[in-house]
C-alpha positions, 0 to 999 in steps of 0.5 A: 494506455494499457499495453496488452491493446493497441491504441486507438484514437488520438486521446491517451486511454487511462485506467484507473483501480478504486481507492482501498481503504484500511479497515483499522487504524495502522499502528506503528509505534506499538508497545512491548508486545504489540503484533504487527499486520503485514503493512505495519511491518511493511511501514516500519521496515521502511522507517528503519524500526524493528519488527518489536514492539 
């Protein structure tokens, strides 16, 4: 249900986005000098790695 309407009906309402795709192949255990993109970083923050390659 999407809180900026009031409900209507008995059934719940759901809202849904279409599915993104990524438009390469997400590299996160790169070499010396690999340049990460904004989600890599992301991934690899997330495990606990550095920023360099």
């Amino acid at each position: 249900m999407h809180s900026a309407q009031e409900r209507r009906g008995e059934e719940p309402r759901f809202l849904a986005q279409p599915q993104l795709f990524p438009q390469g192949t997400l590299v996160v255990d790169g070499g010396p000098g690999t340049e990460y993109n904004a989600v890599e970083r992301a991934i690899r923050k997330g495990l606990g790695r550095s920023d360099q390659g």
